[in-house]
C-alpha positions as CSV (number, residue, x, y, z in Angstrom):
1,X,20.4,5.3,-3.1
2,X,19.8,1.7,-1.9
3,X,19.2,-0.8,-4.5
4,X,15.6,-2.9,-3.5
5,X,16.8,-6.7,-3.7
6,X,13.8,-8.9,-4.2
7,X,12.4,-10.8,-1.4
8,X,10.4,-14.3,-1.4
9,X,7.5,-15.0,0.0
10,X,5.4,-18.3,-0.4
11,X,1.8,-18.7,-1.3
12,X,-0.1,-21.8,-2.0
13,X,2.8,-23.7,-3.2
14,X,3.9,-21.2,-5.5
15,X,6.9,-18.5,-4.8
16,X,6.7,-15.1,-5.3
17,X,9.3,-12.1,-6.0
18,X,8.4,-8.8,-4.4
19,X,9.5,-5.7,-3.5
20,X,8.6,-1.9,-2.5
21,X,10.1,1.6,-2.8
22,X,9.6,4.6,-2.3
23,X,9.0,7.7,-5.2
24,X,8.6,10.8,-5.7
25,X,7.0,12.0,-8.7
26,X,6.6,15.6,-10.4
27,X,3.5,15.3,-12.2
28,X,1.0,15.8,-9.1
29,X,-0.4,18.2,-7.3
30,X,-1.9,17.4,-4.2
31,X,1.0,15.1,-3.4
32,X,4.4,13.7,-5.0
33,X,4.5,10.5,-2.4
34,X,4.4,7.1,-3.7
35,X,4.9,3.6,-2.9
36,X,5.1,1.2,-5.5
37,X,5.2,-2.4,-4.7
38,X,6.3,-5.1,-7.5
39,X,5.1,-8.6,-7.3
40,X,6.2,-11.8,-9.5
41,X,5.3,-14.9,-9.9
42,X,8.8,-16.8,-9.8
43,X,10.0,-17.5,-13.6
44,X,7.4,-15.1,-14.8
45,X,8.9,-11.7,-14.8
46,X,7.4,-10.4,-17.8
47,X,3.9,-10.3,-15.9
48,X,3.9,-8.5,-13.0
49,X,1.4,-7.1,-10.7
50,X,2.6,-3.3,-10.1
51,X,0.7,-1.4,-7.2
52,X,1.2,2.9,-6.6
53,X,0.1,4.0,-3.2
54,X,0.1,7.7,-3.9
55,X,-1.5,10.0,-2.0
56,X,-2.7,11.8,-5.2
57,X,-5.5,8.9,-4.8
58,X,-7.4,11.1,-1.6
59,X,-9.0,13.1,-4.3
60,X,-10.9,10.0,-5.7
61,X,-12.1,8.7,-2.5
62,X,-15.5,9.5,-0.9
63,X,-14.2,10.9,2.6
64,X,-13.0,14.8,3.5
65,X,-9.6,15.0,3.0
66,X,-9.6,18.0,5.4
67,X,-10.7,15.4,8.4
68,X,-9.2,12.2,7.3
69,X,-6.7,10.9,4.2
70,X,-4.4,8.3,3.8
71,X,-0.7,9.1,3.9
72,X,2.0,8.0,1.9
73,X,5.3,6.3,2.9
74,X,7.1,9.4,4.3
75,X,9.2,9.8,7.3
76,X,8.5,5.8,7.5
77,X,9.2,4.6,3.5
78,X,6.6,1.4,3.7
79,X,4.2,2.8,5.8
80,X,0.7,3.7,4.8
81,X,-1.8,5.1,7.5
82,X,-4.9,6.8,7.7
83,X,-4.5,10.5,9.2
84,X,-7.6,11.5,11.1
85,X,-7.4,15.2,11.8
86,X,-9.2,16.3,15.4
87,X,-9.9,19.6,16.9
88,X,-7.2,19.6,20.2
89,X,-8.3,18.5,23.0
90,X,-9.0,20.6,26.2
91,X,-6.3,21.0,28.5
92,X,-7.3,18.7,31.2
93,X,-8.3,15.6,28.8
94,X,-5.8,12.8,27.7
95,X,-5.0,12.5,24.1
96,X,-5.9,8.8,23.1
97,X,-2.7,7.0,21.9
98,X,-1.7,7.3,18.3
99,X,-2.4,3.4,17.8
100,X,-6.5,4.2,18.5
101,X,-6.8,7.0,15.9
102,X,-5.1,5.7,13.2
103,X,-4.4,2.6,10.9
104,X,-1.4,1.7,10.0
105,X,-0.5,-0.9,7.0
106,X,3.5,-1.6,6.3
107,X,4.0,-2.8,3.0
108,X,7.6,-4.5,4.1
109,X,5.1,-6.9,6.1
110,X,5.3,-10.2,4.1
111,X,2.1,-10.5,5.6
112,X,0.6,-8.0,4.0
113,X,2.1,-8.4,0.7
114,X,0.4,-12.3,0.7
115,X,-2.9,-10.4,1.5
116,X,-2.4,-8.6,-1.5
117,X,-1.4,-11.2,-3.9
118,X,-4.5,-13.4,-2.5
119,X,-6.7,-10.8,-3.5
120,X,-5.4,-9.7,-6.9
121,X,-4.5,-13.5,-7.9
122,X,-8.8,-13.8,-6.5
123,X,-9.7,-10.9,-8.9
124,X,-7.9,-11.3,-12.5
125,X,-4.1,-11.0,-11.8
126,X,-3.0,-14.1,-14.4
127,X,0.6,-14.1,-14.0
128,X,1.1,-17.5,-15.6
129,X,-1.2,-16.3,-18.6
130,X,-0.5,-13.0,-19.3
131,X,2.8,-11.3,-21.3
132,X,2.6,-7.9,-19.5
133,X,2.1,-6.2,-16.3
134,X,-0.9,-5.8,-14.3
135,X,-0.6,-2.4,-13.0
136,X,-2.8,-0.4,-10.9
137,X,-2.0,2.9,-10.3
138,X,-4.4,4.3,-7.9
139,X,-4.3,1.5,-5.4
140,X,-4.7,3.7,-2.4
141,X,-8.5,3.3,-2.6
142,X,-8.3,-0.7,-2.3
143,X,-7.3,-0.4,1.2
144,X,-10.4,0.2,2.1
145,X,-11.9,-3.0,0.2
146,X,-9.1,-5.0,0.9
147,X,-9.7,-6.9,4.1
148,X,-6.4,-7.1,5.5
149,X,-6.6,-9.1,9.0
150,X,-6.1,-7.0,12.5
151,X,-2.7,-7.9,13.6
152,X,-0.4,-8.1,9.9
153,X,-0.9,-4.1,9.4
């Protein structure tokens, strides 16, 4: 297995650490899928903000996870997107490409990752005050607060 190497990113003057990988973990049900993403604030490693996509997280959410869930990282590690089931089509109609039914967000987007260390540093991520991580586990259901501009996802 690959090692994850950090990678920099730059926000507001400041330099950040990150990276993502892919898990699976044996103590779910619904699904053992995750994708943890690990962000520091350069010199302060002992405060990191710690995010788990995991699909587990469907259950929580308000929609029917029979018609529509988010799915986790798997065939494409990095990749979350919304799965919107629909009855097939009749024969003679066109199936509307893949990029109109679903949304796609890649967390090895640096893009994305400033979006989400805008957001948590906005909310009460403190990394130059706190001594531990800032960990949030079910962080699935922020996608759909998080406002993450058309065109990084």
């Amino acid at each position: 297995m690959a090692k994850n190497i950090l990678r920099k990113i730059k926000i507001d003057n400041e330099t950040y650490l990150w990276k993502r990988s892919h898990l699976h973990l044996t103590n779910y049900k619904y699904s053992k899928c995750v994708e943890k993403v690990v962000i520091y604030l350069e010199g302060y490693k002992k405060s990191p903000l710690q995010l788990s996509f995991q699909e587990e997280d469907n259950l929580t959410l308000k929609s029917d996870i029979e018609k529509e869930r988010w799915r986790v990282g798997y065939p494409d590690d990095g990749v979350v997107w919304l799965y919107k089931h629909e009855p097939p089509l009749p024969y003679n109609e066109q199936c509307p490409a893949d990029e109109e039914q679903t949304v796609y967000i890649n967390l090895n987007r640096p893009a994305v990752i400033a979006e989400l260390i805008r957001y948590f540093l906005h909310k009460d991520w403190k990394p130059k005050e706190s001594t531990k991580p800032y960990i949030i586990e079910d962080a699935l259901r922020l996608l759909e607060i998080i406002a993450l501009p058309k065109g990084i996802i």
